[in-house]
N, C-alpha and C positions, 0 to 999 in steps of 0.2 A: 889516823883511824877515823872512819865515817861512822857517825854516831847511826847514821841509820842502820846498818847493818848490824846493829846489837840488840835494834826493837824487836821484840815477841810481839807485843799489843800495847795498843794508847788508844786513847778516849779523850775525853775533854775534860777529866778528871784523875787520869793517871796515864804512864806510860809504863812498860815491864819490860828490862831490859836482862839480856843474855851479857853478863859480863866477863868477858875471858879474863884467866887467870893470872897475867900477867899485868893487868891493867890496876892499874891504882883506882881504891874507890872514893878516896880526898886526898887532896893534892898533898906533896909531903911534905913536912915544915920545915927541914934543910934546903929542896930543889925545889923550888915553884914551877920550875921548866917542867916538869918530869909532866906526863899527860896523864888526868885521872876522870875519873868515870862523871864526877862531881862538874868538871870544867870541861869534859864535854858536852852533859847537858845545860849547862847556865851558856856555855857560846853557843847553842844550836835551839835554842827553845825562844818563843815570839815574847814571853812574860820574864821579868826579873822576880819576880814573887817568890822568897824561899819553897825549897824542897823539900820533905824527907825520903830519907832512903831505908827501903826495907830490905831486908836479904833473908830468901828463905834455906834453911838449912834442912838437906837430906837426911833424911828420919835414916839413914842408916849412922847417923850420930849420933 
């Protein structure tokens, strides 16, 4: 999967990404292989600098 095609919007201070639902958002502690949302930004971004991750949830919950 191309991490580009997940970005909505990035800045020099964040990026906001569209993450489909099948995608892991931290790699899982059994499979490291498995692909997560987590390691495709740390392989595709120019800084190692930690992340956090925000997920907004639909006010219909």
């Amino acid at each position: 999967m191309r991490i580009e095609s997940l970005i909505i919007f990035e800045n020099d201070d964040f990026v906001a990404v569209s993450k489909p639902s099948g995608l892991l958002t931290i790699p899982d502690r059994h499979d490291n292989e498995l692909e997560s949302l987590s390691g495709l930004l740390k392989r595709n971004t120019a800084t190692s600098s930690p992340f956090t991750a925000w997920t907004a949830i639909p006010a219909a919950w």
